[in-house]
C-alpha positions as CSV (number, residue, x, y, z in Angstrom):
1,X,-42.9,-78.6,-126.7
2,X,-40.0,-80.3,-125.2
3,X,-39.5,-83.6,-124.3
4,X,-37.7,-83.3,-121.3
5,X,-39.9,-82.2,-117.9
6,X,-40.3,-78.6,-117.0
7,X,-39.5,-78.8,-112.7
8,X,-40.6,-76.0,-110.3
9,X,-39.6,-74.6,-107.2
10,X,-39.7,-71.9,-105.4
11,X,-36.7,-70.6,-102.5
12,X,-38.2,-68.7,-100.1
13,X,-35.5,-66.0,-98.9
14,X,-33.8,-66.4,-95.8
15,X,-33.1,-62.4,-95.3
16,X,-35.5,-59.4,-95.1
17,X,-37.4,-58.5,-96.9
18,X,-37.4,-62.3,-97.4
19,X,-38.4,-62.3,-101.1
20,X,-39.3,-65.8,-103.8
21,X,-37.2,-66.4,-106.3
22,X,-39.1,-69.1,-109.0
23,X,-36.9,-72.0,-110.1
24,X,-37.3,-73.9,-113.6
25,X,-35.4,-76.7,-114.1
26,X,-35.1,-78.5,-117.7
27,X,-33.2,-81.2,-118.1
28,X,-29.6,-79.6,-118.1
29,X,-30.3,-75.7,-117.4
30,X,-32.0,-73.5,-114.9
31,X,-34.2,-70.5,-115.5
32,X,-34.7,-68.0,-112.3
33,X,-37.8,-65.7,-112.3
34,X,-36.5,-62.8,-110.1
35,X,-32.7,-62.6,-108.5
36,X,-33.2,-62.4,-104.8
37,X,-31.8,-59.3,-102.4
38,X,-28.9,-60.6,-100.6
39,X,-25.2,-62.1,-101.0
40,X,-26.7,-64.9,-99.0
41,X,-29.3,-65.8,-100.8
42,X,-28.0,-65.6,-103.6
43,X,-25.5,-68.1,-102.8
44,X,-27.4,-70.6,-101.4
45,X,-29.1,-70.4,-105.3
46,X,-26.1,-71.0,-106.4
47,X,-25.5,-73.7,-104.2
48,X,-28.6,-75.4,-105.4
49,X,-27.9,-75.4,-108.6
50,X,-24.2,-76.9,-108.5
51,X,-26.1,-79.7,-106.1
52,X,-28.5,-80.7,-109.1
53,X,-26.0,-80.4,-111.8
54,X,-27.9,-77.6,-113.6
55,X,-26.2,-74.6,-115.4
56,X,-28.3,-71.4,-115.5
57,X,-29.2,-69.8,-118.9
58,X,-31.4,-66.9,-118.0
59,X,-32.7,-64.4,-115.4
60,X,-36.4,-62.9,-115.9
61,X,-36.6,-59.9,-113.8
62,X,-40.2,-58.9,-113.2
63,X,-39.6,-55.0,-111.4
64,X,-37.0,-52.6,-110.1
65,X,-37.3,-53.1,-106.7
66,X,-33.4,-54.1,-105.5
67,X,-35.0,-57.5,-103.5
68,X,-35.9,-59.0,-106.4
69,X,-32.9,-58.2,-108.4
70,X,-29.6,-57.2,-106.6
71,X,-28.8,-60.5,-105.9
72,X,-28.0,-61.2,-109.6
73,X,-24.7,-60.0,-109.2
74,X,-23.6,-63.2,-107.7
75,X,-25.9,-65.3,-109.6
76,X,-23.7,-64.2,-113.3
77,X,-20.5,-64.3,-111.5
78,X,-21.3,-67.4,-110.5
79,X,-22.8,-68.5,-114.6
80,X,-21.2,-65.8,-116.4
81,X,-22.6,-67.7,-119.2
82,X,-26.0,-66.6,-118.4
83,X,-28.0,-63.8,-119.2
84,X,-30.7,-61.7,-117.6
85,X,-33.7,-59.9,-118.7
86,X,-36.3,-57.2,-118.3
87,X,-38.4,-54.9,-119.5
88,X,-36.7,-52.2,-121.2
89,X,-39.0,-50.0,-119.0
90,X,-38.0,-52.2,-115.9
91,X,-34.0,-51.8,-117.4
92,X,-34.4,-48.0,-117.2
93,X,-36.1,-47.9,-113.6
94,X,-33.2,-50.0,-112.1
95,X,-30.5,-47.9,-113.5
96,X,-32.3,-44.8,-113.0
97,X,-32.3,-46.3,-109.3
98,X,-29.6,-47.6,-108.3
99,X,-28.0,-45.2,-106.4
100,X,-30.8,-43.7,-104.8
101,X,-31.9,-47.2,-103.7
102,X,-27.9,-48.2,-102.3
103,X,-27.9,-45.1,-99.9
104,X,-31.4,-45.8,-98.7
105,X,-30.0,-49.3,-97.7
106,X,-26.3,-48.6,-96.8
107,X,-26.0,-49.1,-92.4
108,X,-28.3,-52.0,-92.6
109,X,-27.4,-54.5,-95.2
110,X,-23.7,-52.8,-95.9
111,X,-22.2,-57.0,-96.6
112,X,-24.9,-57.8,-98.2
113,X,-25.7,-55.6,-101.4
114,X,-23.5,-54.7,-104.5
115,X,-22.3,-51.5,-105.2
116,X,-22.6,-51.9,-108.5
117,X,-24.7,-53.9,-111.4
118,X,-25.2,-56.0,-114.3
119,X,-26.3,-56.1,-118.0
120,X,-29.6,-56.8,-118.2
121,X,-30.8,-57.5,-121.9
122,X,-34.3,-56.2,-123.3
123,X,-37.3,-58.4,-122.7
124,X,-39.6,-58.7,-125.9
125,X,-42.4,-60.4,-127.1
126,X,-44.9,-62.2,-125.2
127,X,-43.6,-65.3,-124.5
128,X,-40.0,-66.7,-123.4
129,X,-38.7,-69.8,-125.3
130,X,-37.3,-71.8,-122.3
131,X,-35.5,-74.7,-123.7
132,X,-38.9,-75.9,-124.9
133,X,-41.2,-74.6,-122.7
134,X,-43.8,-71.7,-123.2
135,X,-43.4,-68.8,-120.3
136,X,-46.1,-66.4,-121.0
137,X,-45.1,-62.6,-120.4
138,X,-47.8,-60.6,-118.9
139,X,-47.5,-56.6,-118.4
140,X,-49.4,-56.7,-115.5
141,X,-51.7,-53.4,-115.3
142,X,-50.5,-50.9,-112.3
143,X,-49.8,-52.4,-108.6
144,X,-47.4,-52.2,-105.9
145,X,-45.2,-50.7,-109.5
146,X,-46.0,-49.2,-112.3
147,X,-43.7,-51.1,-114.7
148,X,-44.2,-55.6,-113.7
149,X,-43.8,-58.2,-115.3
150,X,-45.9,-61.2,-114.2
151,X,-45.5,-64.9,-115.8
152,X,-48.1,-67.5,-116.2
153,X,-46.5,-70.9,-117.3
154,X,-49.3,-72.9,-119.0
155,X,-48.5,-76.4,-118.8
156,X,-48.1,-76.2,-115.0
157,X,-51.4,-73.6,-115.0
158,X,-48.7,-71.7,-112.5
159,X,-49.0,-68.1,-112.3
160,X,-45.8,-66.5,-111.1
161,X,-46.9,-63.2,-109.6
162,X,-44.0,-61.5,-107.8
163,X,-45.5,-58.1,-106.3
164,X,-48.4,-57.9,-107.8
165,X,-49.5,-60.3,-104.5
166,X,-48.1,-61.6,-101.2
167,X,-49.1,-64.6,-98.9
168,X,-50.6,-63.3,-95.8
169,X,-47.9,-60.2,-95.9
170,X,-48.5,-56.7,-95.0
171,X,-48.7,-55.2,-99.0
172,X,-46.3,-52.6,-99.8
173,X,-49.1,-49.9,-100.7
174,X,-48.5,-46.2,-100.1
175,X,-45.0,-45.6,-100.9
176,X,-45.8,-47.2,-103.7
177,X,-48.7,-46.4,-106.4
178,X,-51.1,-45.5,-103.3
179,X,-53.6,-47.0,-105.8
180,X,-55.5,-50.0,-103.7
181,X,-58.3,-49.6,-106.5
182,X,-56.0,-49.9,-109.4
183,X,-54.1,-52.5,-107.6
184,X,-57.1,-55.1,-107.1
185,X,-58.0,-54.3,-110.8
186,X,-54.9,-56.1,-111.9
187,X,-55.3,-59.2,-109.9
188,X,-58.6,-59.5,-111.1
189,X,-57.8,-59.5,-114.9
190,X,-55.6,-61.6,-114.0
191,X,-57.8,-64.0,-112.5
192,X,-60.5,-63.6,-114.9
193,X,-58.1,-64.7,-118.1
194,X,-55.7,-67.4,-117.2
195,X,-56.5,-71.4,-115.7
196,X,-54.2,-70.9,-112.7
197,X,-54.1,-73.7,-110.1
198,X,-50.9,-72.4,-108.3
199,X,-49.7,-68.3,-107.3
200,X,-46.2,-68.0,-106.6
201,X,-46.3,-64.7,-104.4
202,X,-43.3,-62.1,-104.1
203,X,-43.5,-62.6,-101.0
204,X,-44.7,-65.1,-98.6
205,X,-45.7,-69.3,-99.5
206,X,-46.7,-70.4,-102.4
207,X,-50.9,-71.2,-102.6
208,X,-54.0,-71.2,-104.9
209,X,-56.6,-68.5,-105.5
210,X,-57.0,-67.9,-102.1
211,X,-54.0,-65.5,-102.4
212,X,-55.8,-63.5,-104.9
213,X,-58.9,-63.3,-102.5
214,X,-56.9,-62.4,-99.7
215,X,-55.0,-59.8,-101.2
216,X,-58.3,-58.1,-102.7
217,X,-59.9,-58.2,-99.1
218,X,-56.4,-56.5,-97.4
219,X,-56.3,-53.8,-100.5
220,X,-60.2,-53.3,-100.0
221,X,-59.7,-52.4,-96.7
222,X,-56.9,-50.1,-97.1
223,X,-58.5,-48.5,-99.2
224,X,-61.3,-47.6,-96.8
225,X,-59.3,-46.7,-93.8
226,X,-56.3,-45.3,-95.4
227,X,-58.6,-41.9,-96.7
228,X,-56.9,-38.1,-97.0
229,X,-55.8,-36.3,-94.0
230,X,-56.5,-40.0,-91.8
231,X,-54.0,-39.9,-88.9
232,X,-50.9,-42.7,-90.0
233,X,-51.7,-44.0,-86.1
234,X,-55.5,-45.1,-86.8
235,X,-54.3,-46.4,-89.9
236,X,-51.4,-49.0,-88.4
237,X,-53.7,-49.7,-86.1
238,X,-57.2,-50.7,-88.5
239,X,-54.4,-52.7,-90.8
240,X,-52.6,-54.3,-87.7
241,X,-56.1,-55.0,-85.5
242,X,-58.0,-57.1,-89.1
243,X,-54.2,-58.9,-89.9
244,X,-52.7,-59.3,-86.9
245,X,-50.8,-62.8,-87.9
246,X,-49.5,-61.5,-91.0
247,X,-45.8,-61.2,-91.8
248,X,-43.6,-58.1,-93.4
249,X,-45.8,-56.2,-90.6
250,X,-42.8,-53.0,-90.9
251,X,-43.8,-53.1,-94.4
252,X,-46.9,-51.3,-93.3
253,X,-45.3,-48.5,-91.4
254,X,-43.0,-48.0,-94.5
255,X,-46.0,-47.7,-96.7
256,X,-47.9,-45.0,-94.1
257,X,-44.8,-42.9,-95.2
258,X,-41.3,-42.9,-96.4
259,X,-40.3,-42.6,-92.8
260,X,-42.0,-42.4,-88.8
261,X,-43.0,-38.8,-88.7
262,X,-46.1,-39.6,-86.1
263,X,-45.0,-39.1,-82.5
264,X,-47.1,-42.5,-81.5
265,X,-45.8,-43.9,-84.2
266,X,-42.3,-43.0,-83.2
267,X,-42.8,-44.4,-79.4
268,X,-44.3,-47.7,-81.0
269,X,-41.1,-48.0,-83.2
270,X,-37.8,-46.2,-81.4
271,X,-38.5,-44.5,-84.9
272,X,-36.6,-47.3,-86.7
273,X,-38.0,-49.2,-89.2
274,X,-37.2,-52.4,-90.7
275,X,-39.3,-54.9,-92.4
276,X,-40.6,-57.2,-89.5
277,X,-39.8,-59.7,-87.1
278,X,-40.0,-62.8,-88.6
279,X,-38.6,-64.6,-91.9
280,X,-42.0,-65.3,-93.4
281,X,-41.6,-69.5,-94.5
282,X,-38.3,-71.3,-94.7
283,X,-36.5,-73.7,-97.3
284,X,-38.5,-74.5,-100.7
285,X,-41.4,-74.9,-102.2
286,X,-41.4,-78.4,-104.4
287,X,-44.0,-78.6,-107.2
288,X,-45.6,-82.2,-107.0
């Protein structure tokens, strides 16, 4: 292993969906697990990295979804030097998606998103050489994606999740997988094979196990109430009554369906949906 210290932190997005990008410093260079969504955000990474004198090397992209990945644009025109990486599963969902995913999101975040993307280089093996340091590559069994990529980084027992769990978030469920059962089977093979002291969610702040527990207990109940032919209003309502506090609460109605069709459901939401009210945590997590 390397001499030089592995650092970790985490930036908690400042835009919706609000997403976690995972920093890993070395001495000299930066790696980034996921991109971000935004211009913004992206930026402000940017920003942070000029600020600590780091140049960054590599990009590990753990899904398709365009939160955790558009904002890469301005991350390589920023280090052209760098390169990203993925799945070549992961590689063929994003392209596949792309233009699908920039209509669904044209109107409401039109300065904000590329309109076009970047290389992204095959992922192999099971581990990433980062300047020294072991990064474990885990293709995690179905959750809120088919295709994920999780990381568990051994000598800081730090289990970088991305989807697979949020922090006391509203889960991205139905117009997903709509597999709650699959779903909790993954976080528990992951729990039950890897020494993990910290989670670093895809969304929401960074914790321990408790994030695991929670997010079995929110995907348990789902699965009870969200049965066939179950009105999308009861539903909102059994998710919204047990988790009222959570964050990313218009992630639930965009999981009930790929848009309002329920006339209660319209009235409760002038038929608009976004992803909630509140930016979930602010600024970064700092790994003692």
């Amino acid at each position: 292993m390397s001499d030089n210290k592995l650092i970790l932190e985490v930036y908690y997005g400042t835009k919706a969906p609000w997403p976690n990008t995972t920093l890993l410093f070395s001495e000299e260079k930066a790696l980034f697990i996921d991109a971000q969504f935004t211009k913004t955000d992206a930026q402000a990474l940017v920003k942070r990295l000029r600020d600590a004198g780091k140049t960054l090397s590599s990009i590990i992209l753990t899904h398709s979804h365009p939160d955790h990945v558009w904002g890469g644009v301005e991350l390589l025109k920023a280090f052209p030097a760098a390169k990203a990486y993925a799945r070549p599963a992961v590689i063929t969902e994003i392209n596949l998606e792309f233009r699908a995913r920039l209509l669904r999101w044209t109107g409401t975040f039109d300065d904000e998103i590329p309109t076009e993307l970047f290389t992204i280089e095959p992922l192999e093996g099971d581990v990433f050489d980062y300047d020294g340091h072991k990064i474990e590559l885990i293709d995690s069994k179905p959750s809120e994606t088919i295709n994920l990529t999780t990381c568990y980084i051994p000598e800081l027992k730090t289990y970088v999740a991305s989807d697979q769990c949020y922090n006391r978030c509203h889960y991205y469920v139905g117009a997903g997988l709509n597999r709650p059962d699959l779903w909790i089977e993954s976080i528990k093979d992951i729990a039950e094979r890897y020494d993990i002291e910290r989670v670093v969610p895809g969304h929401g702040a960074v914790g321990g196990l408790e994030i695991f527990e929670e997010a079995i207990e929110y995907l348990s109940l789902y699965q009870e109430v969200a049965k066939p032919l179950v009105p999308q209003k009861d539903i909102v309502q059994a998710m919204l009554e047990k988790y009222s506090d959570w964050k990313l609460e218009g992630m639930l109605y965009m999981t009930i369906g790929p848009a309002v069709t329920a006339p209660e459901l319209i009235d409760e939401t002038g038929g608009s949906i976004g992803f909630g009210t509140d930016c979930i945590v602010d600024g970064y997590y700092c790994a003692s």
